[in-house]
C-alpha positions in Angstrom: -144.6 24.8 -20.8 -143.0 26.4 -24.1 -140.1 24.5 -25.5 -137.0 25.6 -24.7 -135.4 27.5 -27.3 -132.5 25.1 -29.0 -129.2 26.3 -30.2 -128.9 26.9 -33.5 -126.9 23.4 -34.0 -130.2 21.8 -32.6 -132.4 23.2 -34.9 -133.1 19.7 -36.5 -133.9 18.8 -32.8 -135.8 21.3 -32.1 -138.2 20.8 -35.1 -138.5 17.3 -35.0 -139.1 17.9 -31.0 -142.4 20.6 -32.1 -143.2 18.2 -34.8 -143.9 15.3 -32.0 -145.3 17.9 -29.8 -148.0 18.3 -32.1 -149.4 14.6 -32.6 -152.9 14.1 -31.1 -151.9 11.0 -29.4 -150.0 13.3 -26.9 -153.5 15.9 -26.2 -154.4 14.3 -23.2 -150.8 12.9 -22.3 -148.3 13.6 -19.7 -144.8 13.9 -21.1 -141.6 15.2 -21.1 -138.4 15.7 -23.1 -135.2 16.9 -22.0 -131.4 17.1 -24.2 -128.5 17.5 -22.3 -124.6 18.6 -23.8 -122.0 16.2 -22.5 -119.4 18.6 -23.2 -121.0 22.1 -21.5 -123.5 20.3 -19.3 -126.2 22.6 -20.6 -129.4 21.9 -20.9 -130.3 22.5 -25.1 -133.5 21.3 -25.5 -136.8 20.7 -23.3 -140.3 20.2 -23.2 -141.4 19.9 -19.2 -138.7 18.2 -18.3 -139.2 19.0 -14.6 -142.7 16.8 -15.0 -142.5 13.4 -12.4 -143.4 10.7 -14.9 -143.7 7.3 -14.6 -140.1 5.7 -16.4 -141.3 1.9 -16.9 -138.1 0.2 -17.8 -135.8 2.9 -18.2 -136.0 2.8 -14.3 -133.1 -0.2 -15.3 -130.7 3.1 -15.9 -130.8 4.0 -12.6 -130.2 1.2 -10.8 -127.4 -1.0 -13.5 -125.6 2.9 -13.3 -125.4 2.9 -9.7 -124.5 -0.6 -9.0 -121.5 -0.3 -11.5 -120.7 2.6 -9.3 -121.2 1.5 -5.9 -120.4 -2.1 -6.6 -117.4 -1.9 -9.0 -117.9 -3.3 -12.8 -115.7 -6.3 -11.7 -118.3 -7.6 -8.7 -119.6 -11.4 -8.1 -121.3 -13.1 -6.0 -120.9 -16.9 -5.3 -123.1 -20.0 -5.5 -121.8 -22.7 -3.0 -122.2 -26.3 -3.0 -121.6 -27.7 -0.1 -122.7 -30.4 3.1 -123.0 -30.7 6.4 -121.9 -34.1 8.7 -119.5 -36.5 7.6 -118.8 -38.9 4.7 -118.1 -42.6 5.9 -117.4 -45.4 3.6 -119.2 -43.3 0.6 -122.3 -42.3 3.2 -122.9 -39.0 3.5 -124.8 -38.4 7.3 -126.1 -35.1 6.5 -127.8 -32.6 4.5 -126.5 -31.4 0.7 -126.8 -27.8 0.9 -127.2 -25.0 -2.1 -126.5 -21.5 -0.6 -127.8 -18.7 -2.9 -126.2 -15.3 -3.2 -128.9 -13.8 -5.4 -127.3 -14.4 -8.3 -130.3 -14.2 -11.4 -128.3 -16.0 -14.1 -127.9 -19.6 -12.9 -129.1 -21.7 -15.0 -129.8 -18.9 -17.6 -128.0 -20.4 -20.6 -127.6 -16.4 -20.9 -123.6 -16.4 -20.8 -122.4 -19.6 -23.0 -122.9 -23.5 -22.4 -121.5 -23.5 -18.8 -124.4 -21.3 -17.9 -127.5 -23.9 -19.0 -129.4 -25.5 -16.2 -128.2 -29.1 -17.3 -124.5 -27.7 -17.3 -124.7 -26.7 -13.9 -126.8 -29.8 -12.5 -124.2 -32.1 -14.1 -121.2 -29.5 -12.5 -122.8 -30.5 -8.9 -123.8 -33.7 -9.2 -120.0 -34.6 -10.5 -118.9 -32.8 -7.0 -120.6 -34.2 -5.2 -119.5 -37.9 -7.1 -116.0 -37.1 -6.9 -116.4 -36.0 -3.4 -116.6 -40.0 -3.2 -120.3 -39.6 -1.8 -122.5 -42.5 -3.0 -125.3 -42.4 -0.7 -126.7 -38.9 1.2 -129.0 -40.2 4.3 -130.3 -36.3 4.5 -131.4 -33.9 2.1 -131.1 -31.9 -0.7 -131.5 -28.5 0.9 -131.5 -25.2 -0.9 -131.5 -22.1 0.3 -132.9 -18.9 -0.5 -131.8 -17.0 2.1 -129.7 -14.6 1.1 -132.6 -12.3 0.2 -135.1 -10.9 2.3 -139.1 -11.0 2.0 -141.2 -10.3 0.4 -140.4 -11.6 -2.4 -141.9 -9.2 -5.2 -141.6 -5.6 -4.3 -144.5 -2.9 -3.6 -146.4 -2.0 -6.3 -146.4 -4.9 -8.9 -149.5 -5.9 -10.4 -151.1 -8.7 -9.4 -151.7 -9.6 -13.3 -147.9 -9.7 -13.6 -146.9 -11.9 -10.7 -147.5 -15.3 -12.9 -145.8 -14.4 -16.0 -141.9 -14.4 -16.3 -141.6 -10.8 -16.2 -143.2 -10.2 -12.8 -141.2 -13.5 -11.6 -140.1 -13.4 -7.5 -136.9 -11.9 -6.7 -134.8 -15.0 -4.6 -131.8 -15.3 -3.1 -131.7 -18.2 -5.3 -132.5 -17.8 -8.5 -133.1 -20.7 -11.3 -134.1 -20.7 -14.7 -134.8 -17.2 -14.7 -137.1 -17.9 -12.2 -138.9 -19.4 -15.6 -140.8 -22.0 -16.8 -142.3 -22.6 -20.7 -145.5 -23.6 -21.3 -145.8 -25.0 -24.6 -148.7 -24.8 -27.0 -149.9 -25.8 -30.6 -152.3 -23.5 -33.0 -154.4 -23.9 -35.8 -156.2 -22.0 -37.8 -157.5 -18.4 -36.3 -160.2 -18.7 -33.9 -159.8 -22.7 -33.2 -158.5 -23.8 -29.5 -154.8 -23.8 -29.0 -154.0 -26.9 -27.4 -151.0 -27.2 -24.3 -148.1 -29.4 -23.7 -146.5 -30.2 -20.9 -144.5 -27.5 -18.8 -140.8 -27.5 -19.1 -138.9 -27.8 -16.6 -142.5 -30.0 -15.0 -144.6 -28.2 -12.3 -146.0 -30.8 -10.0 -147.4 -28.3 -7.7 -149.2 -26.0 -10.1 -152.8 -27.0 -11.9 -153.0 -25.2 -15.4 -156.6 -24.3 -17.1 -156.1 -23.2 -20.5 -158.9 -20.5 -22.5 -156.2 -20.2 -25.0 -157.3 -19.5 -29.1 -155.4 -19.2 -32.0 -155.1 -15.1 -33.1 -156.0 -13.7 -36.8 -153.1 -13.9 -38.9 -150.3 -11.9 -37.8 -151.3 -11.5 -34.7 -149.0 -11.6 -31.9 -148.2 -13.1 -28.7 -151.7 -12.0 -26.9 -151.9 -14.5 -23.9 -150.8 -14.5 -20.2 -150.9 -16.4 -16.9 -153.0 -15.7 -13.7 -152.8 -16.8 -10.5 -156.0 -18.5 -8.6 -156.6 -17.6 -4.9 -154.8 -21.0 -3.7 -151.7 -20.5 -5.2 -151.3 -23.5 -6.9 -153.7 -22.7 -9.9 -153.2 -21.5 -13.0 -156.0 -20.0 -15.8 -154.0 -19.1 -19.0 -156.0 -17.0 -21.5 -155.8 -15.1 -24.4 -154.4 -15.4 -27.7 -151.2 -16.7 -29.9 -149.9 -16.6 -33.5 -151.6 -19.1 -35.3 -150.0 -22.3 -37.0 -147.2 -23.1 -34.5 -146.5 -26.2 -34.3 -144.6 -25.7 -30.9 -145.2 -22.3 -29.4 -144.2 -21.8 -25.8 -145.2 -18.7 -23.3 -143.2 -18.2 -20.1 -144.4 -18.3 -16.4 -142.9 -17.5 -13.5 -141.5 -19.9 -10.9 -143.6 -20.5 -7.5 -140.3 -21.6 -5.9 -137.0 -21.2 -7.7 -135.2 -23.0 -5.0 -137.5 -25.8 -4.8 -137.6 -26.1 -8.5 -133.5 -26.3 -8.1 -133.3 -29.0 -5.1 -135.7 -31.2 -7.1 -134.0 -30.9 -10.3 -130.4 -31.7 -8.7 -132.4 -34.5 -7.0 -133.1 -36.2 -10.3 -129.6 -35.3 -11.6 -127.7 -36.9 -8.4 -129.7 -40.1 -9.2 -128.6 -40.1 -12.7 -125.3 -40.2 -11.2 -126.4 -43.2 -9.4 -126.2 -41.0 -5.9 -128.9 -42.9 -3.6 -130.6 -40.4 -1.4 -133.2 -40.8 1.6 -134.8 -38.0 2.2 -136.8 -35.3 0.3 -135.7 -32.3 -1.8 -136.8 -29.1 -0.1 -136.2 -25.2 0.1 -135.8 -22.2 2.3 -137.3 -19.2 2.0 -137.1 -17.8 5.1 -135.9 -19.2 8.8 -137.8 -22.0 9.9 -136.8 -24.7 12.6 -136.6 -27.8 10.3 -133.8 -25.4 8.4 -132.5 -24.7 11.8 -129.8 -27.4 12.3 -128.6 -27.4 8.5 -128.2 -23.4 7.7 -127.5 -22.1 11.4 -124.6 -24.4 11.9 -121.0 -22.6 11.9 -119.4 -22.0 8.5 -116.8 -23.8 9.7 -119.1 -27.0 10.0 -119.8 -27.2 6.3 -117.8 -28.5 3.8 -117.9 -26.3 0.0 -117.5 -28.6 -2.7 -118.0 -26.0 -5.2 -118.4 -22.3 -5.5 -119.9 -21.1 -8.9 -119.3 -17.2 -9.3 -121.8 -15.3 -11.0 -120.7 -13.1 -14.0 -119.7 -9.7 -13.3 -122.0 -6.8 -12.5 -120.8 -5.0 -16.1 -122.0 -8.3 -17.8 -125.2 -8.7 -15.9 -126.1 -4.9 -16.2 -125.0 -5.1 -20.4 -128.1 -8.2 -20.0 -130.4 -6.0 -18.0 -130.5 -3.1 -20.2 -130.3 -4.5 -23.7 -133.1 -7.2 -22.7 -134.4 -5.3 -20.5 -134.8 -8.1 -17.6 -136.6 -7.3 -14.4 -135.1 -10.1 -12.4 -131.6 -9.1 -13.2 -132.8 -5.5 -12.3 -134.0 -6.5 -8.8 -130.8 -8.8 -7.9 -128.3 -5.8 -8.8 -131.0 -3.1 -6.5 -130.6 -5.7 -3.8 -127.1 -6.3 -3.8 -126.4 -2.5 -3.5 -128.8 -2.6 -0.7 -127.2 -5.0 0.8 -124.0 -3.1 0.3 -125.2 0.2 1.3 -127.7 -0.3 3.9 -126.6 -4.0 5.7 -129.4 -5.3 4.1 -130.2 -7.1 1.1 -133.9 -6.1 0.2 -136.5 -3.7 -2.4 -136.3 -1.3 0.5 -132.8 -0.9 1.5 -131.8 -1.3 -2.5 -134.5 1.6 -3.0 -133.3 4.0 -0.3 -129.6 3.4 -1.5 -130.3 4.5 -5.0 -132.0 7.5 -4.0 -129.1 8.1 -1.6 -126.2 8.1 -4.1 -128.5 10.1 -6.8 -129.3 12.9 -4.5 -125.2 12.8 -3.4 -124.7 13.1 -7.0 -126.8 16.0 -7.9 -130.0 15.0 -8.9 -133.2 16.6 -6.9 -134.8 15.0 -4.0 -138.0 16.5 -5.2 -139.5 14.3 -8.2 -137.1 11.4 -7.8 -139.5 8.1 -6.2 -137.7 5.1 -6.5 -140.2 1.8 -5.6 -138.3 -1.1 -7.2 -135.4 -1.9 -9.3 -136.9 -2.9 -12.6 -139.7 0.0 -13.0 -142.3 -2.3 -12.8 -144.0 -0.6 -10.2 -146.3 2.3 -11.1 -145.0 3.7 -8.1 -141.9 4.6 -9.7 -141.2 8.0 -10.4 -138.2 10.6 -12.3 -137.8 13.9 -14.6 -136.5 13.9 -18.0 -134.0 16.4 -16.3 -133.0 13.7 -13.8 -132.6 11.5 -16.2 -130.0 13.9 -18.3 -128.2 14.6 -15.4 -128.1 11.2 -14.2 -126.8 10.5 -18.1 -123.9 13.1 -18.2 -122.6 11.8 -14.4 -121.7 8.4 -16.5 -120.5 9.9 -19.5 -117.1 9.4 -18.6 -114.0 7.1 -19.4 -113.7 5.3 -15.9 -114.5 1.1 -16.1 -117.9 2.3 -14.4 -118.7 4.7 -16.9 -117.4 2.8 -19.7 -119.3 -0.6 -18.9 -122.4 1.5 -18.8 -122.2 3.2 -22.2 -121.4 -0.9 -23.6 -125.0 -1.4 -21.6 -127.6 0.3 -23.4 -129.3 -1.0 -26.6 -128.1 0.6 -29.9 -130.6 1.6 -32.5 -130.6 -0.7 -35.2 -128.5 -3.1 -33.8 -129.2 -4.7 -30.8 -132.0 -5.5 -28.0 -135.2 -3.4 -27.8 -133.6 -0.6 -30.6 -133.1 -3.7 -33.0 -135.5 -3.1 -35.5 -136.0 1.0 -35.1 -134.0 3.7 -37.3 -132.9 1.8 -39.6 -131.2 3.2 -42.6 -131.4 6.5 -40.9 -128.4 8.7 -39.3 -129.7 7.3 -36.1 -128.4 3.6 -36.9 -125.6 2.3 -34.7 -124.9 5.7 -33.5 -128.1 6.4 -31.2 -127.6 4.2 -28.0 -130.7 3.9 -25.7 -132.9 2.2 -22.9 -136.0 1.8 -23.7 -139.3 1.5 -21.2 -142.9 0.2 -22.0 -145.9 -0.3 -19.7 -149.8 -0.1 -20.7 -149.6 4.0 -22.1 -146.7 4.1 -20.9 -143.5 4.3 -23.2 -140.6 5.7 -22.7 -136.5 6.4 -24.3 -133.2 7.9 -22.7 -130.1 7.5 -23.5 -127.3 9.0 -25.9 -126.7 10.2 -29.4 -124.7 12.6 -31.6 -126.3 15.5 -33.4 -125.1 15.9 -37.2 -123.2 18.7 -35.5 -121.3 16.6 -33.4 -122.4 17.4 -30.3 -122.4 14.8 -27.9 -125.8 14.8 -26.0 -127.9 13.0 -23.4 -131.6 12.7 -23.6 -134.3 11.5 -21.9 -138.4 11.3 -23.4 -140.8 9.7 -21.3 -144.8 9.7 -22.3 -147.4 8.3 -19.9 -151.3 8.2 -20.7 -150.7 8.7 -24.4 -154.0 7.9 -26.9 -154.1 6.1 -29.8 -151.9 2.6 -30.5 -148.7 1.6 -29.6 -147.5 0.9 -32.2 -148.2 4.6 -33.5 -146.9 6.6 -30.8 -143.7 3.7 -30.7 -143.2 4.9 -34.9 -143.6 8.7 -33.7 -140.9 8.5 -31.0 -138.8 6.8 -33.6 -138.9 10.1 -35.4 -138.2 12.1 -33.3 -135.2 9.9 -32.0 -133.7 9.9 -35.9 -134.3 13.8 -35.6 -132.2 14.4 -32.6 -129.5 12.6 -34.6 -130.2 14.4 -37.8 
């Protein structure tokens, strides 16, 4: 399709539009781009814009914009601490129980000291002290259940699954869901040799074909899963000459990982327990009598609120965090539909889109984080979805605070600098193999407020190409 014919104030867009247009990386490509007024609404600029493309991460826009909407900017969810029997001369005849809402930032260290995983196990364990409990005959029991299976939604790639990025979606989340691996290079070419995990995995077994990368080179390795579960083959490559250089897998059992961890830190405490730390992932008789007792039989010695859905959506764009992306989809699911899973969260997006104007047609919404392939949108979606949260409510406000700014901060950090485009240009940015992808907002140098959206799937060529191409055309819309 021809490009659209700009307005004369976008003929600086237009041209740097035709200019990309014409690079051979985009031949064999499927793309489109799509700029959108804020103030008329009007579409100005367009290159197949109606095309259904695959979004990668800027799939994050469409759910953190509808969960500040549907959920409020202000919303939390709460960790509880809390135990079932009774507490006799500093006994405790019953089960320690973490309850999960599905929050994905405890134990993140993300939002200041209170929020690192030794903060919070201290937090607890100091609870559950000056609850006068010196001895628990029972266990530490944390649940998960706040979620429902599966786990990791349709469409993830099993290459993914053991790295931190495709990390399960719990209703207890820990770490991130995230453990390091440390390593130590040499020279390029020699064997890079591994530590130690942190925090330890007892239950995984780790096989290392790890080397040391030319100079320069970057982070090149990942983690697989073997058949069993349990084993773990990491290969590939990492800068050379790191004394300490750590790559990040993905949790088995976040809430396992938890229960074991406030284990150790209970004993620090000198709390005495007898039986064995353990998790729930989904309803099983030996969770039975602990979880399916009346609320009114437990006793909360703590409730840790999550931070706000603004603050967690400003974290999921700007880092662009899958985990963070799933929690908020199923939280609106749970909201919406009664239920809080990939499906219901999916379905509910797609809902309140379509109720807000964007077309049925071309609009496949398969996960949260746009790590499914499945995943599909229009640039003109996208634009339209853009202008219905350009707008100066606390929604529409925390939304415009969430995306990356060019030159400044998160994925847009190093891009545009020294041009127009710096600290004015304020984006989401979306990568998978061929797959790369920018929306977001910017000014013209006419001052026209506008909303675009460029997504490129299949491109040829390097990455790091087509990644400096789009960064021209980027500075041109705001030129």
């Amino acid at each position: 399709m021809a490009l659209f014919t700009p307005l004369a104030a976008q003929a600086q867009a237009g041209k740097a539009l035709g200019t990309f247009a014409a690079h051979p990386g985009l031949k064999k490509a499927s793309w489109g781009f799509a700029m959108r007024s804020l103030r008329t609404g009007k579409l100005l600029l367009g290159r197949d814009g109606y095309r259904c493309l695959a979004p990668a991460s800027t799939q994050k826009v469409v759910t953190t914009a509808a969960a500040l909407r549907l959920l409020g900017p202000a919303y939390r969810v709460h960790t509880r601490l809390a135990y079932t029997g009774q507490i006799t001369d500093g006994v405790l005849k019953g089960d320690l129980l973490v309850l999960g809402a599905g929050d994905p930032s405890l134990g993140s260290g993300r939002f200041g000291p209170d929020s690192e995983p030794e903060a919070v196990l201290r937090r607890w364990a100091s609870r559950v002290a000056g609850a006068g409990i010196r001895r628990i005959e029972g266990r530490v029991l944390v649940s998960a259940l706040a979620f429902a299976q599966p786990a990791v939604p349709d469409g993830w790639q099993h290459q993914d699954l053991a790295n931190y990025f495709g990390a399960p979606v719990c209703g207890l989340n820990w770490r991130e869901n995230m453990y390091r691996l440390p390593f130590r290079t040499g020279a390029p070419g020699s064997a890079a040799q591994a530590a130690e995990p942190v925090p330890p995995q007892p239950d995984l077994r780790f096989t290392t074909d790890v080397t040391a990368g030319p100079e320069g080179s970057p982070d090149l390795a990942y983690i697989y899963a073997g058949p069993d579960g349990q084993q773990r083959l990491v290969m590939g490559s990492l800068p050379p000459h790191k004394s300490s250089y750590a790559i990040k897998g993905a949790l088995p059992d976040p809430a396992l990982a938890l229960a074991r961890e406030l284990e150790a830190a209970l004993e620090v405490k000198g709390i005495e327990l007898t039986g064995a730390a353990t998790s729930v992932q989904s309803w099983s008789a030996a969770a039975d009598k602990a979880l399916c007792a009346p609320k009114a039989a437990r006793q909360v010695l703590d409730s840790l609120a999550s931070p706000t859905v603004a603050e967690l959506a400003a974290k999921t764009n700007i880092y662009s965090l899958n985990l963070y992306a799933e929690c908020l989809l199923r939280w609106v699911g749970l909201r919406q539909k009664n239920e809080a899973s990939t499906e219901a969260g999916t379905q509910a997006l797609a809902d309140y889109w379509v109720s807000k104007g964007l077309d049925a047609e071309g609009l496949v919404v398969a996960d949260g984080s746009g790590l499914s392939l499945s995943n599909g949108i229009t640039p003109l979606h996208f634009t339209t979805l853009l202008a219905r949260m350009a707008d100066s409510t606390a929604a529409g406000k925390a939304f415009g605070r969430s995306l990356a700014v060019m030159g400044r901060t998160g994925t847009l950090a190093e891009m545009g600098l020294g041009t127009r485009a710096e600290g004015r240009l304020r984006a989401k940015s979306g990568t998978l193999t061929r797959v790369l992808c920018y929306v977001g907002y910017t000014t013209t140098a006419q001052g026209e407020p506008v909303a675009f959206a460029l997504l490129v799937n299949r491109y040829s060529g390097s990455f790091s190409d087509m990644k400096k191409q789009i960064e021209k055309l980027l500075v041109g819309l705001s030129s």
